[in-house]
C-alpha positions, -999 to +999 in steps of 0.1 A: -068-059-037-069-056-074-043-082-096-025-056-113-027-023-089+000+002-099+023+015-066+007+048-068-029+035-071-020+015-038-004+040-014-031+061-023-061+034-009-038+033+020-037+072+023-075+074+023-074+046+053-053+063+074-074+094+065-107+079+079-087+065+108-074+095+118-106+115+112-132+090+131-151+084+102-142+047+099-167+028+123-156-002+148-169-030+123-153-020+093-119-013+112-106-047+113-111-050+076-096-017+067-066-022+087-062-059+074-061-042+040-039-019+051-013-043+060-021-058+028-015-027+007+015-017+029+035-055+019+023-048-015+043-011-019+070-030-001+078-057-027+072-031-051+102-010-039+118-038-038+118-051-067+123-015-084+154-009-062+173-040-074+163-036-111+180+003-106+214-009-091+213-039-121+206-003-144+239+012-122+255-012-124+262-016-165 
């Protein structure tokens, strides 16, 4: 996963994984790997909500 990926640029790997999971295109060997980047991408949009979250209530809170 790339340094400085944006949120949007991230959930939208993770949409196209789910995608080819969903469909059956994603083959047995590369499953493990997508879904480990997956996890990946999902703790990434996490901490990025996070983060964005707090810096709105400190905005609120003025």
């Amino acid at each position: 996963m790339e340094q400085n990926m944006t949120y949007e640029q991230a959930m939208s790997r993770l949409e196209r994984i789910v995608k080819q999971i969903e469909s059956g295109e994603m083959d047995i060997d590369s499953l493990a790997t997508n879904l480990k980047e997956a996890k990946t991408l999902v703790e990434f949009c996490k901490t990025k909500l996070t983060k964005v979250e707090s810096e709105v209530k400190k905005c609120l809170d003025l």
